[in-house]
PAGU-159495 format. One line per 10 residues: number of its first residue (from 1); their letters; for each residue x negated, y, z negated of C-alpha. Coordinates in nm, 3 decimals. Each point is the difference from the previous one (the first is absolute). Layout:
<vexses>
NUM) a) X Y Z | ...
</vexses>
This chain:
<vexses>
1) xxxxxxxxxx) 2.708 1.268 -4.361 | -0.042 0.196 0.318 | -0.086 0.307 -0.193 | -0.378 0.119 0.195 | -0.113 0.078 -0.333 | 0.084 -0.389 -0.174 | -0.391 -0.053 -0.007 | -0.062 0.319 -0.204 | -0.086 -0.042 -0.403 | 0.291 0.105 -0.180
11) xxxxxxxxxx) 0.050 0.070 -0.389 | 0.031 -0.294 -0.173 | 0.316 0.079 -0.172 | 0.296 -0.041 0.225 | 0.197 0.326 0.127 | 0.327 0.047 -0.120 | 0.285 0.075 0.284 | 0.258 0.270 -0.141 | 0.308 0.069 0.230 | -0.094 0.398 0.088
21) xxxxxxxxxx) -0.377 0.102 0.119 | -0.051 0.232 -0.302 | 0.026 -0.305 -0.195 | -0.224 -0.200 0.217 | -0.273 0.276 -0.018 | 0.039 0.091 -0.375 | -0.069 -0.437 -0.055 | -0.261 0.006 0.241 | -0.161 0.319 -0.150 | 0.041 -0.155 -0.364
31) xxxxxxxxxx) -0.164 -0.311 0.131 | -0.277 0.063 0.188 | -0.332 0.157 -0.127 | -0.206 0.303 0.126 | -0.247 -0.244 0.097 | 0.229 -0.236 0.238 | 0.119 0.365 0.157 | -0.301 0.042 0.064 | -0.106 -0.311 0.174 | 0.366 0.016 0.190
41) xxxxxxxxxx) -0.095 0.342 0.141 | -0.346 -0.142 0.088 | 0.146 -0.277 0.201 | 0.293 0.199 0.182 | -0.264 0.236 0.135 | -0.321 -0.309 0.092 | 0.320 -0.127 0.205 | 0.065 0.345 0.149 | -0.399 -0.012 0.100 | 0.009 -0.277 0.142
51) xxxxxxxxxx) 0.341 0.037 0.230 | -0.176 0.308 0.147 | -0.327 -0.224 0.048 | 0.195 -0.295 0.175 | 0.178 0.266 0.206 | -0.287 0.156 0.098 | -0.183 -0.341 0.103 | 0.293 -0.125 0.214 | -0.026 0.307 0.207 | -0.327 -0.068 0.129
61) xxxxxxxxxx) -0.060 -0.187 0.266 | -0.269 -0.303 -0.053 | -0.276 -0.011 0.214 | -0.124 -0.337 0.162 | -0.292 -0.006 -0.260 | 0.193 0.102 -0.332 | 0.395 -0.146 0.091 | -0.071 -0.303 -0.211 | -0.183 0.184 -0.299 | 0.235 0.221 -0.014
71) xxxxxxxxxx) 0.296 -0.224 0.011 | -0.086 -0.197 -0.307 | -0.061 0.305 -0.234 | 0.299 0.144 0.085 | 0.164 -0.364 -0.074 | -0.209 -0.047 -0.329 | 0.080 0.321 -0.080 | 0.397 -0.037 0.049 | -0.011 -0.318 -0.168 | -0.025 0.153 -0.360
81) xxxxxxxxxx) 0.352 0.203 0.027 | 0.166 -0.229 0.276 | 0.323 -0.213 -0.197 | 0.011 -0.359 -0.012 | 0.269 0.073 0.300 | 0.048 0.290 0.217 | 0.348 -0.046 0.138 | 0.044 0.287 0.304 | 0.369 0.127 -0.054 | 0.082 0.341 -0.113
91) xxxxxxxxxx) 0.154 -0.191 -0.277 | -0.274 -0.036 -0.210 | -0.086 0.347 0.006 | 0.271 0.063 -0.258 | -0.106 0.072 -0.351 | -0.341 0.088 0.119 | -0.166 0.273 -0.122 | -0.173 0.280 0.262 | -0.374 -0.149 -0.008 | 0.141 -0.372 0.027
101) xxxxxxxxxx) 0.200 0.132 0.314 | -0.346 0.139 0.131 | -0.141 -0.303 -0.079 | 0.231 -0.213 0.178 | 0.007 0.236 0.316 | -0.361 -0.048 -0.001 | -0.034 -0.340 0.026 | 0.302 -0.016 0.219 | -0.193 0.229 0.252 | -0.316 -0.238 -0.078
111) xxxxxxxxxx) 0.150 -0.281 0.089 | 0.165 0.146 0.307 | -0.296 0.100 0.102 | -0.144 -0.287 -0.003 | 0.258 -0.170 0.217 | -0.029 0.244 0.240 | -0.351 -0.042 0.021 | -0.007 -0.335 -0.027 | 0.271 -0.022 0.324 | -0.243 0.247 0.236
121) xxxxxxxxxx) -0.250 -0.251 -0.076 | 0.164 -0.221 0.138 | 0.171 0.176 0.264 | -0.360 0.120 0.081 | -0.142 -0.352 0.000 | 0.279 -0.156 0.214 | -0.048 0.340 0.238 | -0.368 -0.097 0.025 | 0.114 -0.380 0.092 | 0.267 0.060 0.243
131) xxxxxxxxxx) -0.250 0.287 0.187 | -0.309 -0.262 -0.005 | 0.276 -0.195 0.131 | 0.101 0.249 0.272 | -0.388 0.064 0.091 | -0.050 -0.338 0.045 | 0.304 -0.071 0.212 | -0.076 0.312 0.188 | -0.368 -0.082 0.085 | 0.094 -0.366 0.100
141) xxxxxxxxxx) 0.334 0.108 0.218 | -0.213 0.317 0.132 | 0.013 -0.194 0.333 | 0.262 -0.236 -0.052 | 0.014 -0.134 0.373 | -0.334 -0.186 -0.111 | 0.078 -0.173 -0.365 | -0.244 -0.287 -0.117 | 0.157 -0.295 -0.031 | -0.150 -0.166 -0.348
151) xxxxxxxxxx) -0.029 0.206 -0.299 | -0.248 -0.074 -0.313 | 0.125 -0.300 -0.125 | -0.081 -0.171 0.393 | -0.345 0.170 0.027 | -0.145 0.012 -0.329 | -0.023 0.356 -0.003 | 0.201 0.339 0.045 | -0.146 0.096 0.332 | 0.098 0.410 -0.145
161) xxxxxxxxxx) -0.205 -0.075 -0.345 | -0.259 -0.244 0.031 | -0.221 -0.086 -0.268 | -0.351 0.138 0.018 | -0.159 -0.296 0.099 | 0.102 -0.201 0.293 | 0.171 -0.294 -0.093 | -0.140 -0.367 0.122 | 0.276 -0.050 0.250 | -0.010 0.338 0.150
171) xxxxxxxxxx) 0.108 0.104 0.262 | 0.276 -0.271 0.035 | 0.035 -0.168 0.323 | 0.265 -0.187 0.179 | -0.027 -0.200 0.307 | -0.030 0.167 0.331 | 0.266 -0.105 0.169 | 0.261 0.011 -0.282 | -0.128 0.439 0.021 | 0.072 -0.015 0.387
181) xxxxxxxxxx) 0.285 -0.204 0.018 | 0.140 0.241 -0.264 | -0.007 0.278 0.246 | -0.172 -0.045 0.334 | -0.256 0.293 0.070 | 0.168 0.059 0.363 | 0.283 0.113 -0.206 | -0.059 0.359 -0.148 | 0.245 0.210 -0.010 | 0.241 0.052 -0.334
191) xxxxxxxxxx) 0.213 0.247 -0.044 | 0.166 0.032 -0.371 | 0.229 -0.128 -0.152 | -0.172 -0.304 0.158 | -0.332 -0.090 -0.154 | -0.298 -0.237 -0.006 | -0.141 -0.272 -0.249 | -0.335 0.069 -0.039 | -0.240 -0.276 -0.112 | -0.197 0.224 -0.202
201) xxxxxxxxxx) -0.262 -0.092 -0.217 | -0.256 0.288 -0.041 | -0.024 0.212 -0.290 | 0.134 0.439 0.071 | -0.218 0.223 -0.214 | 0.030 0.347 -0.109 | -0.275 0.248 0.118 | 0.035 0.220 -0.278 | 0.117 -0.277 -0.297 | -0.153 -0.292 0.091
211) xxxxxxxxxx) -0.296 0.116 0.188 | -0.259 -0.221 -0.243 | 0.253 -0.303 0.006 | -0.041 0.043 0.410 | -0.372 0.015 0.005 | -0.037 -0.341 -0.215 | 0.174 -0.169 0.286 | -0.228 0.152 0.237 | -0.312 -0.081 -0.156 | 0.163 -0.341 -0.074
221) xxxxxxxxxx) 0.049 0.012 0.393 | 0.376 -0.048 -0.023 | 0.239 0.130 0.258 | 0.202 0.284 -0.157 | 0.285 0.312 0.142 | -0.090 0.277 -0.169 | 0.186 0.348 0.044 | 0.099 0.334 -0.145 | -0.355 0.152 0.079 | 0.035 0.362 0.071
231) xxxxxxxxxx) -0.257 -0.029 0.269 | 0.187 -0.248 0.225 | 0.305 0.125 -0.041 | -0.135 0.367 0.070 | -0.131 -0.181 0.303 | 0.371 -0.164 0.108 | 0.162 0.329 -0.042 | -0.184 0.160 0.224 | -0.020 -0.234 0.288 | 0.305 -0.224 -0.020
241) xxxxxxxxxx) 0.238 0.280 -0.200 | -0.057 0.279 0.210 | 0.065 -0.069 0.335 | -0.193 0.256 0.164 | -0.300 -0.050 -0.177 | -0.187 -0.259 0.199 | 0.095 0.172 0.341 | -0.092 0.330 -0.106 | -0.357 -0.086 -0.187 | -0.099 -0.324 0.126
251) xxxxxxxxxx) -0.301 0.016 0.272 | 0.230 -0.001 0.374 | -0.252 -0.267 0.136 | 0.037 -0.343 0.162 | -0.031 -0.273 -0.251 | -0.022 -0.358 0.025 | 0.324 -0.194 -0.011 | 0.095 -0.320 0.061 | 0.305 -0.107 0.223 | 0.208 -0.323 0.054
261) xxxxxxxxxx) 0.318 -0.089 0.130 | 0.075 -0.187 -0.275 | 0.008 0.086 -0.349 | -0.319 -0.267 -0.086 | -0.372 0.166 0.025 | -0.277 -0.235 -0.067 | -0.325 0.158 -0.025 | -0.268 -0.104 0.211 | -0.363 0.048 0.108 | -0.103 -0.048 0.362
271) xxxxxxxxxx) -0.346 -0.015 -0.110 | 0.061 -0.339 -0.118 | 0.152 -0.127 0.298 | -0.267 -0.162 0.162 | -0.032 -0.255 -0.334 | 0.301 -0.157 0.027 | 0.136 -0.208 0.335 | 0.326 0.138 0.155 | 0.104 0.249 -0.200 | 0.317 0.221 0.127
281) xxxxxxxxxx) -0.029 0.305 -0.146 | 0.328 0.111 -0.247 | 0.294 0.195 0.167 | -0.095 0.300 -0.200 | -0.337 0.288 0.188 | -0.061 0.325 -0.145 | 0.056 0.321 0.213 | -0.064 0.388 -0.150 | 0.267 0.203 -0.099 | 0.089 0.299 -0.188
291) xxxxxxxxxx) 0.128 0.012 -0.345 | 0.256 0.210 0.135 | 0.139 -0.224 0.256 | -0.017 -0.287 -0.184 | 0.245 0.170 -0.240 | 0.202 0.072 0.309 | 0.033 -0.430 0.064 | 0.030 -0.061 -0.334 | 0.331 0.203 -0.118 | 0.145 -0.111 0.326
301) xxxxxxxxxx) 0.008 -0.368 -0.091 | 0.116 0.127 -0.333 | 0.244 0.164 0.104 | 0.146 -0.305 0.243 | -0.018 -0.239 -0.305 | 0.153 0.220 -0.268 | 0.218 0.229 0.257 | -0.125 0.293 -0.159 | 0.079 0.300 0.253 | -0.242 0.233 -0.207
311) xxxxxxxxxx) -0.272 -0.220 0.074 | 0.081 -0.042 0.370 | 0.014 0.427 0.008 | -0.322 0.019 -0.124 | -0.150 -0.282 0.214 | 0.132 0.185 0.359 | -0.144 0.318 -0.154 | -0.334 -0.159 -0.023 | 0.030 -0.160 0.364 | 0.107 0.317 0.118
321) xxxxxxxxxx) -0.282 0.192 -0.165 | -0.250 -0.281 0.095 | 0.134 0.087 0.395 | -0.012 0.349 -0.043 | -0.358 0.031 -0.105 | -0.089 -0.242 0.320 | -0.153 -0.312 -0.168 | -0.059 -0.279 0.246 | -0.231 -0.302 -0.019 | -0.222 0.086 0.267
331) xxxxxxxxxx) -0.327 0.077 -0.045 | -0.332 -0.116 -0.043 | -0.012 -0.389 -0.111 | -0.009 -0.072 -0.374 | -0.378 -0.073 -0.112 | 0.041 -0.292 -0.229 | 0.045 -0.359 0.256 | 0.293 -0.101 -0.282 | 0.182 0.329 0.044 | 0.307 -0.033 0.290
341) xxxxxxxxxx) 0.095 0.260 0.233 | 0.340 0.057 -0.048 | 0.235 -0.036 0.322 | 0.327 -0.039 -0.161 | 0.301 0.137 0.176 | 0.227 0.241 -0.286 | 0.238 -0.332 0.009 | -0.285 -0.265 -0.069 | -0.105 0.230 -0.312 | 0.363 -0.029 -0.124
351) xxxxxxxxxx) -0.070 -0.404 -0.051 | -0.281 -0.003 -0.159 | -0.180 0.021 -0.357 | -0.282 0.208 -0.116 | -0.204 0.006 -0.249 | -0.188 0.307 -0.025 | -0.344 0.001 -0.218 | -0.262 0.218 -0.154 | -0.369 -0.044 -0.106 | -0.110 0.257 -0.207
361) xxxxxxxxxx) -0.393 -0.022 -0.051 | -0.190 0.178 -0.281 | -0.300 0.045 0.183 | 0.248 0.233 0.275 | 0.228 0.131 -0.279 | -0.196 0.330 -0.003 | 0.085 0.108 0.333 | 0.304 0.143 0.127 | 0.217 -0.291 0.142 | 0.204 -0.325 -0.105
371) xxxxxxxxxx) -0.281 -0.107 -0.298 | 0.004 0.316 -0.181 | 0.390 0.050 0.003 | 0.035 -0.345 -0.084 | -0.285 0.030 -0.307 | 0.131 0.357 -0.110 | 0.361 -0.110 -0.025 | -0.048 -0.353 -0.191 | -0.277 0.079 -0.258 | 0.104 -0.284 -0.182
381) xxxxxxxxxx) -0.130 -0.214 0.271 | -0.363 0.238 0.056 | -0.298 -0.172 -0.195 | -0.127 0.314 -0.089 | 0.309 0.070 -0.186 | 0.065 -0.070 -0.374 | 0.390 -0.078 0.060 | -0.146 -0.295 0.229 | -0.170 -0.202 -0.323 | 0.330 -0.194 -0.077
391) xxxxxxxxxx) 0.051 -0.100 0.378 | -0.373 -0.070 0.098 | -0.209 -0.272 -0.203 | -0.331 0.089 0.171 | -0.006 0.309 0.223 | -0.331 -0.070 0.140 | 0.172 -0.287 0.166 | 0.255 0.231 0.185 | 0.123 -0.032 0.348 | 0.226 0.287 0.068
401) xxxxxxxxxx) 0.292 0.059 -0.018 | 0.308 -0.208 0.248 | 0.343 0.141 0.043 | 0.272 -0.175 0.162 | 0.296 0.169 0.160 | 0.259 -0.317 0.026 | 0.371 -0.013 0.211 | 0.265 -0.195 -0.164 | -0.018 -0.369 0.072 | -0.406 -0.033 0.075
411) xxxxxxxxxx) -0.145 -0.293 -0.188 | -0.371 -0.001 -0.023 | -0.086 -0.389 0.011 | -0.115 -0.192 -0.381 | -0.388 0.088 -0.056 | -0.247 0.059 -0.243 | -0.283 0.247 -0.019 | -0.336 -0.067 -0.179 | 0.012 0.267 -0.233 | 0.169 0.168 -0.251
421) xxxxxxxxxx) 0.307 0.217 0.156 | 0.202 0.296 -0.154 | 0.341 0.061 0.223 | 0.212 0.379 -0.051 | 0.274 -0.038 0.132 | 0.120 0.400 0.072 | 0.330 -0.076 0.167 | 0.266 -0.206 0.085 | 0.029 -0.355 -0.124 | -0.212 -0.323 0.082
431) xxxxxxxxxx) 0.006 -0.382 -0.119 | -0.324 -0.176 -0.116 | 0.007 -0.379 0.013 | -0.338 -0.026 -0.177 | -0.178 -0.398 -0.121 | -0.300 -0.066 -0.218 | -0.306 -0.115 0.172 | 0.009 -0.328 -0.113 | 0.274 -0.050 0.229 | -0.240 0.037 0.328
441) xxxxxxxxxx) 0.021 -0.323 0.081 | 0.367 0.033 0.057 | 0.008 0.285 0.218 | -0.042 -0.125 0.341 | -0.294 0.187 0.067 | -0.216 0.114 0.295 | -0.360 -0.095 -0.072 | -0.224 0.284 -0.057 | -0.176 0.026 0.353 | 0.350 -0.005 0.151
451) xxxxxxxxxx) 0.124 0.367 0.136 | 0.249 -0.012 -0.250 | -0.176 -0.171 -0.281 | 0.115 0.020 -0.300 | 0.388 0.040 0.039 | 0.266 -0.311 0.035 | 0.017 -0.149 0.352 | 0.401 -0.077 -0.024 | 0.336 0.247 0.022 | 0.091 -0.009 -0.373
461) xxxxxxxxxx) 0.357 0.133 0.100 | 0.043 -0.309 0.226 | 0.092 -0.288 -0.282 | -0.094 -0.271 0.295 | -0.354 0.145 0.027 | 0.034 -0.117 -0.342 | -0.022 -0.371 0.074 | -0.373 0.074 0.237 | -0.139 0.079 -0.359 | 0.142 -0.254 -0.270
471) xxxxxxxxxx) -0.280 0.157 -0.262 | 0.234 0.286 0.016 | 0.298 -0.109 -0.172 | -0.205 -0.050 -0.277 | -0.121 0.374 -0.021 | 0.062 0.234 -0.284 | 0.048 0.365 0.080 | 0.186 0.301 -0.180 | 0.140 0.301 0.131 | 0.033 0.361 -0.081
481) xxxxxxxxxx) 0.241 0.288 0.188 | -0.222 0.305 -0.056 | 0.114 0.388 0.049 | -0.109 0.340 -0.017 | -0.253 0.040 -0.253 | -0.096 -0.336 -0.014 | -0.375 -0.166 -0.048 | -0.106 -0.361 0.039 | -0.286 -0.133 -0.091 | -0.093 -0.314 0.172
491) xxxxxxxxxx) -0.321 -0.125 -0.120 | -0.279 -0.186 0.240 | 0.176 -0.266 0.228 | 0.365 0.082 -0.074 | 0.194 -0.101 0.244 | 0.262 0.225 0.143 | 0.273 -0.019 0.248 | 0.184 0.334 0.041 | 0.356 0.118 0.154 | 0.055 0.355 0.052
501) xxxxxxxxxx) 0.360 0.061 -0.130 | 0.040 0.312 0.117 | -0.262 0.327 0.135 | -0.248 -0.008 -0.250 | -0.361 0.132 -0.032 | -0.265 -0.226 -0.144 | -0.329 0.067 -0.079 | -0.285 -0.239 -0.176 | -0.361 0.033 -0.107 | -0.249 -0.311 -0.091
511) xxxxxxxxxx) -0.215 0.027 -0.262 | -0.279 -0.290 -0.002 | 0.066 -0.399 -0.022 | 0.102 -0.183 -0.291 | -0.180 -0.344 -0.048 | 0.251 -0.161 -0.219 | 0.177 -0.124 0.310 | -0.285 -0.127 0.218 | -0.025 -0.387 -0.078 | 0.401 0.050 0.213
521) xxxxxxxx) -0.176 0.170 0.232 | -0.252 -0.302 0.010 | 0.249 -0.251 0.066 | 0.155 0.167 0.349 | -0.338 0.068 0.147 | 0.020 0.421 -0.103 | -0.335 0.158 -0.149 | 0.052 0.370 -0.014
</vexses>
């Protein structure tokens, strides 16, 4: 019953078994008409045929387009000579004639084949799951001392593949104080394996995958990360990657920089100061230094916090050069009334924070100086620029660009700016507490005429300032730990409470005001 040719018509009349071959061949040959020879011979070769075809198919390899095609002719085509059961044992081979052994090596190899394929498929497809896997993991542990602390099924959303359009409850918010009791902004250093819960609830796009999905949540005026941008990054590289590059290129000229002896700066206008009674003015002024110098400060306290000798060799080679070329603070008087002249004792400089800036102004960014190195290097920030269109809503509404050269530790105090605001961050690390505006009313502000309109009146690190502001407990904020490469958008009235982590260069453009946001504006006395 096993015989590969059972299914084949045979002569009606039964063949008759003798005990020697010669006597099987001379019934058989008695028996069995020209005709059925004929139609025997017919059949042993169509099998022959169709070996050599099956062969010949289960050698090639099936594309992505044909696999399936191809896979059922050969099965329909195997069906008509396959036995009712193909048992795999050298076993059954006996008795079989040569063409029924190439038959059954065919399909043996066929079905082999199969399996084989069959098992990269799925080798391939659990590869493909366990490297999306490692991607993922990768991308979210890239800086594992900062790890947010709810994942999809607490925000609504996969923060690393949002949908592409916001979703009703975005950005999710928790209260204010739960975010700072959680870790207190005074506190900033971490140094792995320790790490941070971060209460992070805005979406991290792509530049070059999810550039459209990005640009829905900016028209939408959403807050977003985005990064991966060649531009920025091109940008970090150069001035936080190479450590040479700033000192060597950047303009050697006085800049303004802002000092404290503390780590808090809360900006300020003296202009304003005749408007409101009594006003002290904050701990922090604003002297000029050189990029250079600063530099020189800031790698010394980094060096005393981390104990990082290579940092403190490079900060005495800076002092000494600083020495060496004779740079003192006399002079003539600074022209601007805000600007301090700078009387600091070598010691008294050692205590202190600064926070060096730069205003880069298109309508200067032509001639040699500050504006045109500042323009030429970050083109992504220059209006006249296609690489700025993502970044820049309406370019006619530009004001230059702001970098921000921050120490460790500084906090710049909770604000909000009346317009829309695009943050690079090209080195080092900073924390963004940011709140919608609808939570103005809970932010303990100055009014606007005050010097410091506009920003929270109250210590948020102090949890007993806490108690002056009761609306504040009820606040929602979120938080974001950005690095290298990073972009936030923040559109109009965004607040934004920052911590400098570690040295880090900032810089920002605006790009016009948003009017989605003014009835909060309304309601604390703000018209932009």
């Amino acid at each position: 019953s096993r015989n590969l040719f059972q299914r084949r018509p045979m002569a009606a009349t039964p063949v008759l078994v003798g005990k020697t071959a010669d006597g099987v061949y001379r019934r058989r040959k008695r028996l069995v008409s020209n005709s059925e020879r004929t139609k025997f011979v017919a059949i042993v070769a169509l099998a022959a045929v169709c070996t050599s075809f099956g062969l010949l198919v289960s050698q090639k390899e099936p594309t992505a387009n044909n696999s399936d095609i191809v896979r059922n002719q050969n099965s329909n085509l195997m069906k008509m000579w396959k036995p009712r059961t193909v048992e795999r044992s050298s076993e059954n081979n006996k008795g079989l004639n040569s063409s029924a052994k190439r038959l059954r090596a065919a399909l043996d190899e066929k079905e082999s084949g199969r399996r084989t394929l069959s098992n990269n498929n799925d080798e391939q497809q659990a590869n493909s799951v366990r490297t999306a896997k490692t991607k993922k993991n990768a991308k979210v542990n890239k800086h594992s001392s900062y790890r947010p602390k709810f994942d999809e099924s607490e925000l609504g959303y996969d923060i690393e593949n949002c949908p592409p359009t916001p979703p009703r409850s975005y950005p999710k918010a928790w209260k204010a104080i739960e975010v700072l009791t959680n870790w207190n902004p005074n506190d900033v250093t971490t140094v792995p394996p320790a790490h941070r819960d971060v209460y992070h609830g805005l979406c991290i796009f792509d530049y070059q995958t999810q550039y459209d999905i990005a640009k829905a949540y900016r028209d939408a005026e959403k807050p977003f990360i985005i990064r991966n941008d060649p531009n920025v990054m091109g940008a970090s590289k150069r001035w936080y990657g190479d450590p040479n590059y700033l000192r060597d290129n950047f303009p050697d000229e006085k800049v303004f920089t802002e000092r404290s002896p503390n780590n808090h700066f809360m900006f300020y206008t003296e202009k304003k100061k005749h408007r409101v009674e009594s006003w002290s003015r904050p701990k922090n002024d604003i002297i000029e230094m050189t990029y250079r110098e600063w530099l020189e400060r800031a790698l010394e306290r980094e060096a005393n916090v981390l104990g990082n000798p290579e940092m403190s060799s490079l900060a005495k080679k800076l002092r000494e050069e600083r020495m060496k070329r004779g740079e003192t603070d006399d002079g003539d008087p600074p022209e601007d009334d805000e600007i301090e002249e700078d009387h600091d004792s070598e010691e008294e400089k050692r205590l202190k924070w600064y926070y060096l800036r730069i205003n880069g102004w298109l309508e200067d960014a032509d001639e040699e100086g500050t504006d045109k190195f500042v323009f030429d290097e970050l083109k992504f920030f220059d209006p006249r620029k296609k690489d700025s269109d993502f970044y820049m809503v309406d370019k006619k509404k530009q004001r230059g660009i702001n970098c921000r050269f921050g120490m460790r530790g500084i906090i710049a105090e909770n604000h909000m700016d009346l317009s829309r605001n695009t943050i690079a961050l090209l080195g080092g690390e900073r924390r963004y507490i940011i709140a919608h505006p609808e939570q103005c009313t809970k932010m303990g502000l100055y009014p606007h005429d005050h010097p410091s309109g506009r920003h929270s009146s109250f210590d948020w690190c102090n949890p007993t300032e806490w108690d002056i502001h009761p609306e504040f407990k009820e606040a929602r904020v979120s938080e974001v730990v950005m690095h290298a490469g990073d972009v936030l958008y923040l559109p109009t009235a965004w607040f934004h409470y920052i911590v400098n982590l570690s040295i880090n260069i900032q810089c920002n453009i605006r790009s016009g005001i948003g009017e989605e946001n003014m009835n909060f504006m309304n309601e604390c006395g703000f018209n932009p």
